[in-house]
N, C-alpha and C positions, 0 to 999 in steps of 0.2 A: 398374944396370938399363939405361941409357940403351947398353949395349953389347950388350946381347941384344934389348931391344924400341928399335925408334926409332918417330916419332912416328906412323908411318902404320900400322904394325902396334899400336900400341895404339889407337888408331881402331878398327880393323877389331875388336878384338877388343871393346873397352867399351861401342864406337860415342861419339857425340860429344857425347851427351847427361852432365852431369856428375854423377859417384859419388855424392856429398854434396852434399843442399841445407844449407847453412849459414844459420840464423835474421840477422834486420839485428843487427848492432850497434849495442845503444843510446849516445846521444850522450855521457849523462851517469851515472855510478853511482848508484844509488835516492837515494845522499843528498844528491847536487847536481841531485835532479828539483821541486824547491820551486819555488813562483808568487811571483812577484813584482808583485800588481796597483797599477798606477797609480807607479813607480816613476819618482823625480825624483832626479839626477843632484846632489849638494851637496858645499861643500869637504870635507867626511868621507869621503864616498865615493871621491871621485878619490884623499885621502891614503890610504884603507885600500888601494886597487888599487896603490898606487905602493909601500907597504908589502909586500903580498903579493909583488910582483916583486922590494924585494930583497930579502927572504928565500927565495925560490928563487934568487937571484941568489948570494947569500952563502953557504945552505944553515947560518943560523943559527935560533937561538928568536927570538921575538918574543912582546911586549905590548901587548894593547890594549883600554886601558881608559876606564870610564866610568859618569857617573849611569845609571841602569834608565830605557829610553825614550828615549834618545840619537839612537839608530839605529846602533848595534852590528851588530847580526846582520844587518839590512836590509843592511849597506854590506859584510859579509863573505860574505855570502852570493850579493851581486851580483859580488863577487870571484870567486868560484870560478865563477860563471856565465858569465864570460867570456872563462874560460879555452877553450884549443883542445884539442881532443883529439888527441893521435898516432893516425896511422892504426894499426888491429888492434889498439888496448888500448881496451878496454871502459872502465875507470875514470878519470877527470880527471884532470889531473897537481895538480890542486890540491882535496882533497877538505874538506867540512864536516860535522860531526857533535858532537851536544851530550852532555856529561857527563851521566848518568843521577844523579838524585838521589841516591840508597841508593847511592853508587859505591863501587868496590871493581875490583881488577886485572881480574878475569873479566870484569864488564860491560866494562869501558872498551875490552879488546881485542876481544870480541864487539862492538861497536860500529864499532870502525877496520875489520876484518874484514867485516863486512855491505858498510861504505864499499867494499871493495878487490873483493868479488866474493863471497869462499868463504863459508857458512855453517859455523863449523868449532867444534866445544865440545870442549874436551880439559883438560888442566892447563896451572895460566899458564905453565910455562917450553915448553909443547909452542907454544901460543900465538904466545908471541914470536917464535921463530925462525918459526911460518909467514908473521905480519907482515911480517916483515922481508922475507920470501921472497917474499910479495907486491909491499909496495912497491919492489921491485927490479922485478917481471915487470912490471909494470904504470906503470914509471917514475912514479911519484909525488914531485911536487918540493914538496910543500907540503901538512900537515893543520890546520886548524883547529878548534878546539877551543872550542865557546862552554858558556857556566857552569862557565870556570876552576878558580872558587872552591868548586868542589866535589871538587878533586881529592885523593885522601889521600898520609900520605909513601909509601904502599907504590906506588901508583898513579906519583907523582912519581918513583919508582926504573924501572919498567917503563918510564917515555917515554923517561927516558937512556939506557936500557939499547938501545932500537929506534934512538935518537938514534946514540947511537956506533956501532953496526952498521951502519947505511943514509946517515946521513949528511941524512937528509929531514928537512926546515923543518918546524917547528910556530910557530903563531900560538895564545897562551892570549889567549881576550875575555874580558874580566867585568870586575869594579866595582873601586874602589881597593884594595881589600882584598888585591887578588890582588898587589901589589905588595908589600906587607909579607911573605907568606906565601913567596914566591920570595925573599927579602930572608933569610926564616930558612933556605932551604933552599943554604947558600952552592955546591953542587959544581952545581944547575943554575941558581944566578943565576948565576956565570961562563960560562954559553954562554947569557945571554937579550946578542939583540944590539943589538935597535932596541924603545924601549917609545913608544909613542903614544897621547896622552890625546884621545879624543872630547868635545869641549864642547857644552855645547846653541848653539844656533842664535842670532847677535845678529840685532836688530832689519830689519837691511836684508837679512840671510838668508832671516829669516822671511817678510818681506815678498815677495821673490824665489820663496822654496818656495812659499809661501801661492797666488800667482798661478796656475803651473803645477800645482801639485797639482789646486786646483777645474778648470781648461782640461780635464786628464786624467780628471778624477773624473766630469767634465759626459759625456765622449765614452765612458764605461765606460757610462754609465746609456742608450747609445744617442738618444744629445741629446735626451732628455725634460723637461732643466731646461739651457738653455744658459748659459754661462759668467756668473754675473750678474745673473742672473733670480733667486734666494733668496740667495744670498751675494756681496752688492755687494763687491767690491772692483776696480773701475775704474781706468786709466792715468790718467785726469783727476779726481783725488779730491775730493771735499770735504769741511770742517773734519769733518762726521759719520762721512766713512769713516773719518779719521784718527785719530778719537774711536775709532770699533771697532776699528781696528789695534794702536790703543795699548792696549786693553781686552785684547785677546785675547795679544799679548806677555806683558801682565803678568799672566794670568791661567797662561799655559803656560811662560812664562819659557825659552822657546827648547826645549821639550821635544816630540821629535818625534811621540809618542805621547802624551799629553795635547793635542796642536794637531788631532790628525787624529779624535780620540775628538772632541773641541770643535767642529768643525766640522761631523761627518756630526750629531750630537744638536742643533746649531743647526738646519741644516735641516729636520730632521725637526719639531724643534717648528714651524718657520714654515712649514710643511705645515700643519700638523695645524690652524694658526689661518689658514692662509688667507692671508699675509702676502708681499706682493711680492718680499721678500729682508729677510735678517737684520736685526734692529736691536740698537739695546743691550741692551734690558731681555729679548732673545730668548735675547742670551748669557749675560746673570746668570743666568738662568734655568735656561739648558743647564747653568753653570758649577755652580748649588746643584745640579741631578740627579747629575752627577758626584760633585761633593764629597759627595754623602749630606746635606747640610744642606735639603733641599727639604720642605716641610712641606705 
């Protein structure tokens, strides 16, 4: 073309106004558009991020497992969020999406599929090869996969099957369980490359999170209760903060979702009474409405 039209006669002719409005490109595919509120940054987190880079780095399987409430999904999910986009591909090079309970081939690639762009329902072998054909266009160097332990053998056949074709990292999260199950399935534990156990939180962690979480939780509520005003936990402590410290470890045992469920129900009851900030008998309190034991 460029030997019959040069640029000023296609001017003249289209003028300079351009053919095609093209819509923005969204930054992240629908399933890496999740909120992350009040998000604190802990050794999990930094090990899951360092994880997802080598397994794009490798272009192996990965494991990553843990008790329920850990902060699994929280730390894979800030993974994929922090990945960059290549310029002109719509979908992350590192995408997230969970196992559908009733799972079965059809859902699991209707699901990656959503991830990569296309809405496409056909038969699984028509499926596959579109995946594939996706995460190529769309350079995809990494999926993750949380509620592992839902996966079936026929399910476990289709990710090798994309595996070998594309050559793109999968990350399975879920509970211990998912180790064993990979353990019976011997042709894809031989390509799982890196397994990493998430533990709950020790003492000085907690203490660490605990801090920065209420800092952030105070500035979400538009500082209507500042840092310390209901939930004393102060740099200069004394023996009764330490008392609640130690109350509340042993209450959640470093579990990141039983501390964050314990803290906003503290508050709330020392609202509800009137109460300068947290005391003891505010968290036994909170602790029996959780547990179901409150009478």
């Amino acid at each position: 073309m460029s030997d019959i039209f040069d640029r000023k006669t296609m001017n003249e002719i289209w003028g300079n106004e351009p053919i095609l409005a093209l819509p923005p490109t969204p930054q992240f595919s629908p399933a890496n558009a999740f909120h992350l509120p009040c998000f604190i940054e802990t050794v999990h987190t930094r090990k899951t991020a360092d994880l997802c880079s080598a397994l794009q780095q490798t272009r192996t399987m990965g494991l990553l497992v843990g008790l329920p409430g850990v902060g699994k999904t929280w730390a894979v999910q800030h993974a994929a969020l922090q990945q960059h986009q290549p310029e002109l591909i719509i979908a992350s090079p590192v995408l997230y999406t969970s196992v559908d309970v009733e799972n079965n081939p059809h859902a699991l690639l209707a699901n990656i599929l959503t991830c990569l762009g296309p809405d496409y329902r056909a038969p699984v072998p028509d499926m596959i090869s579109m995946t594939c054909c996706w995460i190529h266009r769309r350079q995809v160097g990494l999926i993750l996969l949380d509620e592992a332990e839902r996966l079936d053998k026929k399910s476990l056949q289709v990710i090798q099957d994309i595996y070998d074709r594309t050559r793109c990292a999968f990350l399975f999260i879920g509970e211990f369980g998912l180790i064993h199950m990979f353990r019976r399935n011997s042709e894809l534990h031989n390509r799982i490359g890196i397994t990493l156990e998430i533990s709950p939180l020790t003492f000085d962690e907690l203490d660490k999170f605990l801090c920065e979480w209420l800092d952030l939780h105070s500035k979400d509520k538009n500082d209507t209760h500042p840092r310390g005003e209901l939930f004393l936990v102060p740099d200069d402590r004394t023996e009764e903060d330490w008392i609640l410290l130690k109350e509340i470890y042993r209450i959640t045992q470093g579990n990141l979702r039983r501390l964050c469920f314990l803290v906003q129900e503290a508050e709330r009851i020392a609202q509800v009474n009137r109460q300068p900030y947290v005391q003891l008998a505010v968290l036994q309190a909170a602790t029996r409405l959780l547990t179901g034991t409150a009478r």
